[in-house]
N, C-alpha and C positions, 0 to 999 in steps of 0.2 A: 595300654596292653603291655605285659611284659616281654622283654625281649625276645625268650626263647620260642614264646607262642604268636609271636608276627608272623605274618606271612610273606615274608618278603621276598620278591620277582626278584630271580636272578639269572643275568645270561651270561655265557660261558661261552670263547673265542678257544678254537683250535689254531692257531698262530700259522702262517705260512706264507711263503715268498712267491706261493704263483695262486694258491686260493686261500683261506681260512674257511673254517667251518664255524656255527655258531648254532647254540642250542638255549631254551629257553625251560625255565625250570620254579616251580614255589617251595622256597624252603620247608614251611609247612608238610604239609606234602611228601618232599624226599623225591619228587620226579621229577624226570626232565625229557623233551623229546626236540626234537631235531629241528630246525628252523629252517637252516639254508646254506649254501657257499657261496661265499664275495670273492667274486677275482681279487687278484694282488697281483700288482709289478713290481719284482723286486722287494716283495716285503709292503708295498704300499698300496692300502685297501684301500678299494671305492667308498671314502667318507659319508658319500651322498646318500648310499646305499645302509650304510650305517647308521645315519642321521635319521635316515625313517624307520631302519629296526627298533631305535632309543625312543622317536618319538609313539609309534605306533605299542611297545612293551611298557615301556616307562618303568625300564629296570632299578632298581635297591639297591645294585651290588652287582659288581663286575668282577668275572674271573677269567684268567688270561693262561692257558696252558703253557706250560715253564718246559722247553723241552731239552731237559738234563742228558746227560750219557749214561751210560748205567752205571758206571760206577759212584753217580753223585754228583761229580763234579759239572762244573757251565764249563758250556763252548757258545760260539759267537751267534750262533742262532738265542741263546739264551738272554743275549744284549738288546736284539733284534726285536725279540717279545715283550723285553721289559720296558722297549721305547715305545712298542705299539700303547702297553697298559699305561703309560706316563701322556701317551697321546690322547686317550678313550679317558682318564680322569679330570685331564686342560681340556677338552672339550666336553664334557658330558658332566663335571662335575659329582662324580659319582664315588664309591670306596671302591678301589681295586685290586682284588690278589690275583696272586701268581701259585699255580697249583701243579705239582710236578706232573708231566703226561707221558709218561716214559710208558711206552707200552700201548697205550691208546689206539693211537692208527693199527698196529700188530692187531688187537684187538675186534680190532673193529673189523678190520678185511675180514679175521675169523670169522664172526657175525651174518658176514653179506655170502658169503661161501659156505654157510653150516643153513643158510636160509635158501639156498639156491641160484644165489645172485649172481650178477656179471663179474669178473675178476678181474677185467681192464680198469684196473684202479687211477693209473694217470689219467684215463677220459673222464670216471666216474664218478672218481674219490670218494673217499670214506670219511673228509674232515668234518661235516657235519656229525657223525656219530660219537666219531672220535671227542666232540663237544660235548655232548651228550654222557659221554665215558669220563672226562673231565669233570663236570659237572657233579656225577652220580658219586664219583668217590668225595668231594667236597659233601656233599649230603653226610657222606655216613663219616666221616673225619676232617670236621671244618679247622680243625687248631694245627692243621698237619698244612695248610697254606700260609703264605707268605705276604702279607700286608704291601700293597706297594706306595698305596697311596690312601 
């Protein structure tokens, strides 16, 4: 089958130091919907947890939110996501980009507040959508990611 008409499963990590979000998504397709948030300590996800989203999805392609400043440039959160995606490629064996999310979570709180929702965001979080909103822009401009592995 040619490349551009696979269907290939892909999941999509919101990067974070006290949760990630994660969304799951078929190229084909162009959709993606929300899966879940893994705690994190300091940046470091429940693997375990992880290990049974890889085995139970049996994703193609991993994409890791890059979260830039606005003007472009990395800051050290941006070191932090690229170890996570260097960690999810050594274990999972998988291709992994890095896909700018600048705006994402903004976004996304929008979303849960324009739909009626709670707006206790630290209890709640928005990182699963935000995965989602990650995800959706690699849909419509996949050459605008950053290959990491």
């Amino acid at each position: 089958m040619p490349e551009h008409t696979r269907a290939r499963r892909v999941l999509a990590f919101d990067f974070g130091t006290r949760r990630m979000g994660v969304a799951i998504g078929q190229e084909l397709l162009g959709k993606a919907r929300p899966l879940t948030m893994i705690p994190a300590r300091d940046g470091v996800p429940d693997w375990e947890t992880i290990r049974a989203l890889f085995g139970e999805w049996c994703p193609d392609h991993v994409l890791v939110g890059l979260p830039l400043n606005m003007d472009g440039s990395e800051n050290d959160m941006c070191a932090r996501a690229r170890k996570f995606g260097k960690r999810l490629h050594g274990r999972f064996h998988v291709p992994v980009d890095m896909m700018d999310e600048r705006l994402t979570s903004f976004e996304a709180k929008g979303e849960v507040l324009a739909a009626g929702g709670e707006d206790d965001f630290g209890r709640y979080g928005v990182d699963d959508l935000a995965a989602v909103l990650i995800l959706e822009a690699w849909f419509r401009q996949p050459d605008t990611a950053l290959r990491l592995m």
